[in-house]
C-alpha positions, -999 to +999 in steps of 0.1 A: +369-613-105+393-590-116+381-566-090+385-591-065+423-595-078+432-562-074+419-558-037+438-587-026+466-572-041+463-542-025+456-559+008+493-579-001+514-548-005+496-530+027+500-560+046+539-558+037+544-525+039+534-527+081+551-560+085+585-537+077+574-506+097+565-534+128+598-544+127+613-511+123+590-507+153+611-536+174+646-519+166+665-520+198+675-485+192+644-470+210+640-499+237+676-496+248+674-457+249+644-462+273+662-487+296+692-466+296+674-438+309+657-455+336+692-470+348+712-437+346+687-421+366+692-443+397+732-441+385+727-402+383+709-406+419+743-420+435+763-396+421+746-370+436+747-386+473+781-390+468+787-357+458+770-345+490+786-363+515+819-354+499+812-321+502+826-297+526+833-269+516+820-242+489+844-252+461+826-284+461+793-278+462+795-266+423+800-302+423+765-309+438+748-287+419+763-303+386+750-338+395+716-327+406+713-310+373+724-349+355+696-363+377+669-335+373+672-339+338+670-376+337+637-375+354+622-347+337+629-370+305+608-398+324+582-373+333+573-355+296+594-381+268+563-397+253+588-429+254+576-433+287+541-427+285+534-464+286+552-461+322+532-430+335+494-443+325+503-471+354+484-455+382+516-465+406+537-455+386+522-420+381+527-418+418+559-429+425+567-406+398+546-376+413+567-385+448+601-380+431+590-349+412+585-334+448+615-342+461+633-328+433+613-299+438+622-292+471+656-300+465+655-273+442+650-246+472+683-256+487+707-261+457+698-230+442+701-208+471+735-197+484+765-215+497+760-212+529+724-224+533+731-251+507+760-262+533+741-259+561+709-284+547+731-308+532+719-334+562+686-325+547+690-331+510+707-367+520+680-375+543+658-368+505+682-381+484+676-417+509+639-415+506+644-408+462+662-440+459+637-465+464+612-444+443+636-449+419+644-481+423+608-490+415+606-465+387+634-483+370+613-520+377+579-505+362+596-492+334+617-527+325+582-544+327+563-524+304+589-527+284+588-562+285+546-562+277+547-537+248+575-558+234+556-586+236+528-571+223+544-561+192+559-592+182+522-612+186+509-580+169+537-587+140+529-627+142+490-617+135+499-589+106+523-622+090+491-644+091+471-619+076+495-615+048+499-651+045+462-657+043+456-629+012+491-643-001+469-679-006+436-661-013+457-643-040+469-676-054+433-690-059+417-659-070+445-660-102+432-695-107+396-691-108+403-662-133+421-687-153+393-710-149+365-683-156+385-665-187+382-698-201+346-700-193+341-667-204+357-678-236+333-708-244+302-682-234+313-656-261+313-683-289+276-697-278+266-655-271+277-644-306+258-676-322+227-663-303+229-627-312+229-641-351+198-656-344+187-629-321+189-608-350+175-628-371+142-624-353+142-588-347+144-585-385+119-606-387+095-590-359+105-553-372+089-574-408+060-579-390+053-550-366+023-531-370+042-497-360+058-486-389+099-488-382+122-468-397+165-463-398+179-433-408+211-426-407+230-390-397+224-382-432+186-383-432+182-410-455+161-440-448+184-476-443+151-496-429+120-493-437+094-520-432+060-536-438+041-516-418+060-487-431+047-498-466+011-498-458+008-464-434+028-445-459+020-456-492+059-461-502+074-494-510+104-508-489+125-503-526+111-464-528+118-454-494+154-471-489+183-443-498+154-418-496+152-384-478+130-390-453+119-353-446+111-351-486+090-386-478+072-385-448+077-344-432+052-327-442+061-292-459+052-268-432+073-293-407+103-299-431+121-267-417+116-275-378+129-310-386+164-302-401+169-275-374+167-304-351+188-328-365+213-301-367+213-291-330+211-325-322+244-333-344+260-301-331+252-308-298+229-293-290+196-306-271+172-333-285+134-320-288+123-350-300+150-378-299+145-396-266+121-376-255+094-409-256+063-408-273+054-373-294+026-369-311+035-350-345+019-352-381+036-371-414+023-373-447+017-405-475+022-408-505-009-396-514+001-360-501-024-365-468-015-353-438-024-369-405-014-377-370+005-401-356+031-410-324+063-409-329+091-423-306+126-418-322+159-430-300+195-427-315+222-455-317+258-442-317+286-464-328+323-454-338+315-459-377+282-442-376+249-429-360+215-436-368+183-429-358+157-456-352+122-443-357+087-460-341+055-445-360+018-456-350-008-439-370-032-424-348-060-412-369-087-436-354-074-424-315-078-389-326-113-391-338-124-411-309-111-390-285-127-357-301-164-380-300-154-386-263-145-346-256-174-338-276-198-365-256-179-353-225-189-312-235-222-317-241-233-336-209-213-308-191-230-283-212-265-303-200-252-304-165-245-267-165-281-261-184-296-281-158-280-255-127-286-227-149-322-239-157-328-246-114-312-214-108-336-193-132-365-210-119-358-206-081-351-168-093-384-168-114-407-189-085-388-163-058-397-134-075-435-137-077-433-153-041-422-119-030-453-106-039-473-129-025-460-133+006-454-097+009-492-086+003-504-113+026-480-101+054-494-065+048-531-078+047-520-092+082-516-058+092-547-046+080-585-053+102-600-080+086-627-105+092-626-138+112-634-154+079-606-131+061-578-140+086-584-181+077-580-173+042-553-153+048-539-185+074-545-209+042-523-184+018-498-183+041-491-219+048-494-225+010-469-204-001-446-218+024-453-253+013-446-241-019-414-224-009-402-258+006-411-280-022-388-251-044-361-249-018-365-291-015-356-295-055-330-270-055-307-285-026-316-319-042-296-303-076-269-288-055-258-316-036-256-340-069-234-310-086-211-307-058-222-268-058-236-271-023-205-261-001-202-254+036-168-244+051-163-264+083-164-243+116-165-244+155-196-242+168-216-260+202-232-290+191-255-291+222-267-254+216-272-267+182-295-296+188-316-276+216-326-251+191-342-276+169-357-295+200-373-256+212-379-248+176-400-278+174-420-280+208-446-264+193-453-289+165-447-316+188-477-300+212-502-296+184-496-331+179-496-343+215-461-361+215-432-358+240-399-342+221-370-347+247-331-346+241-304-361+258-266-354+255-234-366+263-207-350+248-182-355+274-163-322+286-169-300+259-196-300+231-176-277+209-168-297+179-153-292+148-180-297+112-210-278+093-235-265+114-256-256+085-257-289+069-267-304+104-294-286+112-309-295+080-304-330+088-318-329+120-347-303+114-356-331+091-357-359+111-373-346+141-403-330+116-407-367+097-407-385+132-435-358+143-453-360+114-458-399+119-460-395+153-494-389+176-498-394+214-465-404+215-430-392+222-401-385+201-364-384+216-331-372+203-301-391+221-265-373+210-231-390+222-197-391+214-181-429+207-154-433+233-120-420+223-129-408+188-140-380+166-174-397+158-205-385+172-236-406+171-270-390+164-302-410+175-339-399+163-362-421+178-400-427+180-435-443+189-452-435+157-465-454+129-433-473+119-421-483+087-421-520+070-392-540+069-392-544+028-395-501+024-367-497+045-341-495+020-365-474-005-369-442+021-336-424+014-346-430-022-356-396-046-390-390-045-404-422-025-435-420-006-444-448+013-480-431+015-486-421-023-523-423-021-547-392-022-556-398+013-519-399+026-520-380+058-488-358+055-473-339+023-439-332+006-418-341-023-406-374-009-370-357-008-367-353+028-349-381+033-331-385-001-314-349+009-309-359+046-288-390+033-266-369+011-261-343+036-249-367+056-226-386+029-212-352+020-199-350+055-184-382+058-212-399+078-237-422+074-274-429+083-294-458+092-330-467+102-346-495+124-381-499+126-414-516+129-447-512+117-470-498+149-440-494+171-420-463+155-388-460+142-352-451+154-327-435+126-291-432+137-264-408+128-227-416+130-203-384+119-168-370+124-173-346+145-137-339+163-136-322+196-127-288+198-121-261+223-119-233+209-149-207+214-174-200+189-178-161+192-213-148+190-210-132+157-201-165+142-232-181+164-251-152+145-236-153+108-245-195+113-281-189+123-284-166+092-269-189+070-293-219+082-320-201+081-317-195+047-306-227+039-340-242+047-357-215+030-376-202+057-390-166+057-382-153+095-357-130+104-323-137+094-297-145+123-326-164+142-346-194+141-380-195+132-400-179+154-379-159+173-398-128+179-379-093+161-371-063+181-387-028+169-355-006+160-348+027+155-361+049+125-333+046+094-334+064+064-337+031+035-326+029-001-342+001-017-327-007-056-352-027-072-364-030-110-399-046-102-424-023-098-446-044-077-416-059-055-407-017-050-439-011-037-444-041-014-410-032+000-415+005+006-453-005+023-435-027+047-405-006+056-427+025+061-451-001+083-419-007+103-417+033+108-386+038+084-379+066+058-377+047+019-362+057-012-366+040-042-340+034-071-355+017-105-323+002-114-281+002-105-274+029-124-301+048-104-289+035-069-254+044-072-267+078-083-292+081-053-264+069-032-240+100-046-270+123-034-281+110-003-275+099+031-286+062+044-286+041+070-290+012+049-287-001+014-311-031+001-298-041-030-317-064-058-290-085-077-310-094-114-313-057-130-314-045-162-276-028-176-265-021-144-270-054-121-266-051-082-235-066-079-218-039-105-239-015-087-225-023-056-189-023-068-190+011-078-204+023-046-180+010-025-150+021-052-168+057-053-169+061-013-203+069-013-218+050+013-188+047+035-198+024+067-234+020+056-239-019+051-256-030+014-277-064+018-288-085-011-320-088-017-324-114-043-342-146-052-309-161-061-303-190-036-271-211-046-246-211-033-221-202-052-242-170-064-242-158-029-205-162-028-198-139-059-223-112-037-199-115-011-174-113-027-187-084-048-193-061-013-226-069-002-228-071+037-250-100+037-275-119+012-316-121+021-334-144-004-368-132-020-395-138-005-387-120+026-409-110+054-416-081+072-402-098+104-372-104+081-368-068+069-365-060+108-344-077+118-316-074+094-324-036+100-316-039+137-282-055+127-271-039+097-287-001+098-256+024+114-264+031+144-258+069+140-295+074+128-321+096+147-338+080+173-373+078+163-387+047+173-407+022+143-447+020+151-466-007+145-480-012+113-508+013+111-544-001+102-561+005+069-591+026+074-608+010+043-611-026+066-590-044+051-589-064+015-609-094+002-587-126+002-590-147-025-569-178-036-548-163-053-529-133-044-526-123-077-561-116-083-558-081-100-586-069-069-565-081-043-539-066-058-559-031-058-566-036-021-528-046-013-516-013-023-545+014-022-575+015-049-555+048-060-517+041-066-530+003-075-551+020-103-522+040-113-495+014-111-518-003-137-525+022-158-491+023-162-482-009-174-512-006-200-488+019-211-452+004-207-469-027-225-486-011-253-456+007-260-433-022-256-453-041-285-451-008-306-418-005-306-411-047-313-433-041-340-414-008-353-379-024-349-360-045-374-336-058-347-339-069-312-321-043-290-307-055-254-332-024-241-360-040-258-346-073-241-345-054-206-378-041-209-396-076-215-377-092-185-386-058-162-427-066-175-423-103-173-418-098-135-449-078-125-469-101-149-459-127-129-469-106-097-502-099-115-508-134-121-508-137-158-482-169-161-489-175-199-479-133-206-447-136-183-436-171-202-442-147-235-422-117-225-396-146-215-394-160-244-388-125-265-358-115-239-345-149-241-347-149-283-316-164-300-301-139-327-306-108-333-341-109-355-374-097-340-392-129-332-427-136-340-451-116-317-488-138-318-482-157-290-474-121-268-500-101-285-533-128-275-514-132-245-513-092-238-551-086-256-564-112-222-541-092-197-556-063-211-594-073-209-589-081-171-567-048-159-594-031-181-626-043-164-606-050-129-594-012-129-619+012-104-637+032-131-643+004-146-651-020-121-691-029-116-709-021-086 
């Protein structure tokens, strides 16, 4: 209200204060001055006729001149006084005005030219003068009429400004009243607000009584004025011990008792507050008892004029501590389980790789080699096992990376149609062999560039298309791709004729590891993760699947994902480096930047360093390089490839990753610091498959990552790409044709005399002999040692890998276990010397002067 007051107050005296400058404004001073003007100049007008007519001789036409000077000067007034500015906005009056300004004008060119002339036009300047008057005249009219409206207008602008005035004037008057009325309210509200506040604090005494945080007042000189029940019972102090106390001496412990007065005295000072309204801070006090533990402090200062205190709110958090370490613990140790768990997946892929390598590698060079009709089926049967085999591993792995969130593909431009007719050509062939129709249609609209993960796609669809021709026969299988009008999704449809799927197992087939055919006589095999994976791909993208079907007449799965339009190009590298990638990705063995079974070009000779610690994965490397027609050296280890690379000249580097000391990523690091391979590309060659590993590769220098077991067709085609192009132009033969006829297949690659055949009775023999050797001594020197030395460590995980080559699982998992060995200590060698003492028995009797018949 007493705002209110003074703004009509305010209003009062500015009301007043232009009610006296409007009057001021209606003096007669200024009007009369303006009518006086407009009269003399008609007055002044006369004057000057007169003076010409009377006029005759020179004498008097000084006289003329001196009157048209009087009348110029009363219409130049009219013309520029901003008194008559109301007069010239008139647009008729502007006129009349501009009318006698002309005539003046020209009467200007005779009364200031000489006597004579002047004499001699005075006709002329009367015959003006005639024609001025009525201009004049109305001049004189206008300007008593606007001087009549403004008038007007001021006094009704006056009357309005007195209403005004009058109006605040009564608003004024009832405004003082209601603040009469309402300081007498105001009066009656104090008296019933200061009987509240009695009992208002009343009850806070009586809730700080009963809070459970313990409450207390200190004043400015750190003694405690409250201190309450809940005080008594976290502390240990009654309410009697603790009032007058020092409450640093009470409740600080010792090693915070400094810190705490420096505080108080900035805060008194001035200073800034580290703890006083700073909300809740989690310190440590002390009881009685001399225990120390945690608790949350919120302290907030009251200032009056007498004094300053300091009220405290303490909430011992003891139990909230030690729940949260069990939940940080808990929390630890099932990320310490998840990261076992990626480790353990990452080791095995690396440890199933490996050996796979060998495998795959020795039946690729038996293909080389003249064999039987008989031979070349077993050699068929190895083959597709160990790419069954490879799947199931590669099935399990992308299973783990997509629940770890480890399985990252960045998004990219790329042509979806282009993408989709791969699959549909990569899989004519399958859909021949089981008589079925695989056709694709697509409408995309203008462009099929989109916007997404090409990688992840392909997997999808390679997928689907292989499950619908799997459980299709005699039939036909289609693939439908369209985009949704006026949007960014895409729809994917997989349809087909074949066996179908019951309404109640519809739900269960994106589950992990459902088989709706479990049964020893199911007609098609797998992990049952096909479809598990294919429905996380898709989640991970943003999409979703679903499946309709009926048992006997097929099944139609649909795909709906963002997939935004693009049109930018997709340059043939990146077509290239994508095609890599997904070849990898679903862990087949072709060549590397094209899909399976895309024929590879023969390629100039190049001069190869291979780094590899595995004997056995050296040797079926070097065979298949020289097969291709290429020049090899071999390094044992990083140290030794960096060293070969400071010698010699290559055209390519293949790099193992997993080493002993110097592993290929240091390796490859110091190359590329050292300058000694400048523009020569270094490839990974590593059963390492995540993702993330083949990031830090990247990362680490390494042109491009191929993942063990590779193929010969592999090896050629990353040789085409990657070799420098500088090299002599020898061209590669074909793999030349063992003159022994071949090797004996057996079921197992591993078998110590396909081994022999693989590689040559001779440098097989002597390869073996050799690890005899590096075994024998490996246990001497375990034996000899009191401690377990990180060479003794190398040298086990080096063996472990060509005993896994060599097909002695139980004498790999050994030499494992004794690289692997927690502490320092020599573990117990039983298991790996019975292990070792069978090995031994069947390289013995396998080895040729040994060997019956």
């Amino acid at each position: 209200m007493s705002l209110v007051l003074t703004l009509l107050a305010v209003q009062s005296v500015r009301l007043g204060r232009e009610v006296l400058e409007r009057l001021d404004g209606l003096s007669t001073a200024a009007n009369d001055s303006l009518q006086w003007t407009l009269s003399q100049a008609e007055i002044e007008q006369l004057k000057l006729e007169n003076a010409v007519l009377s006029a005759h001789t020179g004498q008097e036409l000084s006289q003329v001149r001196r009157e048209f000077d009087i009348l110029y000067s009363r219409v130049a007034t009219i013309r520029e006084s901003q008194a008559f500015a109301s007069v010239r906005e008139v647009p008729e009056n502007a006129e009349t005005l501009r009318r006698v300004m002309q005539r003046i004008d020209t009467l200007i060119t005779y009364i200031d030219g000489p006597d004579e002339a002047l004499l001699f036009g005075l006709p002329k300047v009367t015959e003006i003068l005639q024609e001025n008057r009525s201009d004049l005249r109305i001049l004189a009219l206008a300007g008593l009429t606007e001087h009549a409206r403004v008038t007007e207008g001021k006094r009704l602008n006056l009357f309005g400004i007195l209403s005004r005035l009058a109006w605040v004037v009564l608003a004024l008057c009832v405004a003082l009243g209601l603040t009469a009325l309402m300081m007498g309210r105001l009066y009656q509200r104090g008296k019933r607000l200061a009987e509240r506040t009695r009992h208002a604090v009343a009850r806070m005494r009586a809730m700080i009584t009963s809070s459970l945080d313990a409450i207390l007042v200190v004043g400015d000189d750190g003694r405690i004025q409250e201190f309450n029940g809940a005080a008594e019972t976290i502390f240990g102090y009654s309410r009697a011990e603790a009032t007058g106390a020092e409450m640093a001496e009470l409740i600080v412990p010792e090693h915070l008792r400094v810190a705490h007065a420096q505080g108080m005295l900035d805060y008194l000072s001035g200073g800034d507050a580290r703890v006083i309204g700073k909300g809740r801070v989690q310190l440590e006090a002390q009881r009685k008892s001399g225990e120390i533990f945690p608790v949350e402090l919120s302290v907030n200062v009251s200032e009056t004029p007498e004094e300053t205190v300091f009220v405290s709110y303490l909430r011992d958090i003891s139990d909230r501590i030690a729940a949260e370490e069990e939940l940080l613990k808990a929390r630890d140790e099932a990320l310490a389980g998840e990261r076992a768990k990626a480790d353990l997946l990452t080791v095995m892929s690396h440890e199933m790789r490996t050996p796979l390598t060998g495998v795959l590698g020795a039946v690729e060079l038996l293909d080389g080699t003249t064999l039987t009709t008989e031979q070349h089926e077993y050699l068929s049967v190895m083959r597709d096992s160990s790419d069954r085999l490879m799947s199931h591993v590669n099935d399990v792995l992308q299973m783990s990376q997509l629940e770890t969130g480890t399985d990252h593909e960045q998004q990219r431009i790329f042509h979806l149609a282009d993408l989709v007719r791969e699959v549909v050509e990569t899989h004519q062939p399958l859909a021949r062999q089981t008589h079925n129709e695989l056709s694709l249609h697509c409408s995309l609209g203008a462009s099929d560039e989109v916007l997404g993960r090409p990688i992840a796609l392909q997997k999808v669809l390679i997928n689907l298309v292989k499950n619908a021709l799997q459980f299709t026969a005699d039939g036909a299988v289609s693939i439908d791709v369209m985009r949704q009008k006026d949007s960014d999704m895409v729809e994917i449809c997989v349809a087909d004729t074949g066996a179908g799927i019951a309404e109640h197992d519809l739900e269960r087939i994106f589950e992990d590891f459902i088989r709706l055919d479990s049964s020893y006589a199911r007609s098609s095999e797998g992990t049952g993760l096909g479809l598990a994976i294919t429905r996380r791909i898709i989640v991970s993208m943003g999409g979703e699947i679903t499946c309709e079907s009926e048992l006997g007449e097929g099944s139609l799965f649909t795909i709906a994902l963002p997939l935004p339009a693009s049109h930018a190009g997709v340059s043939t590298q990146a077509k290239q480096s994508m095609l890599a990638e997904a070849t990898q990705s679903i862990g087949k063995t072709g060549p590397i930047g094209e899909l399976p079974g895309t024929p590879s070009q023969g390629v100039g000779a190049a001069r190869i360093l291979v780094v590899e610690d595995n004997e056995i994965n050296q040797v079926l490397v070097e065979r298949m390089l020289i097969s291709l027609g290429h020049e090899v050296v071999l390094a044992p280890g990083g140290a030794e490839g960096v060293e070969a690379a400071r010698q010699g000249q290559f055209d390519l580097i293949f790099m193992d990753i997993s080493m002993p000391e110097v592993d290929g990523m240091e390796a490859t690091r110091r190359i590329r610091e050292q300058k000694l391979a400048e523009g020569v590309d270094i490839v990974a060659l590593t059963a390492h498959v995540a993702a993330r590993d083949h990031a830090e590769m990247c990362l680490a220098g390494l042109a491009e990552v191929v993942t063990k077991p590779v193929s010969k067709a592999a090896l050629s085609d990353v040789i085409a790409r990657r070799a420098r192009a500088d090299r002599s132009g020898l061209v590669a033969t074909e793999p030349a044709q063992h003159s022994d006829g071949g090797m004996a297949a057996d079921e197992e690659v591993s078998d110590i005399s396909q081994f022999l055949h693989a590689l040559g009775a001779e440098r097989g023999a002597q390869f073996l002999r050799g690890y005899l050797t590096e075994m024998q001594q490996l246990l001497d020197d375990l034996g000899a040692e009191q401690k377990l030395r990180q060479p003794l460590r190398d040298e086990a995980h080096r063996l472990a890998g060509s005993a896994a080559v060599l097909g002695f699982a139980d004498l790999r998992a050994a030499l494992l276990e004794v690289e692997h060995s927690e502490g320092d200590g020599v573990p117990a060698l039983a298991g790996l010397t019975m292990c070792w003492d069978r090995a031994n028995d069947e390289i013995t009797r396998q080895l040729p002067d040994n060997a019956s018949g």
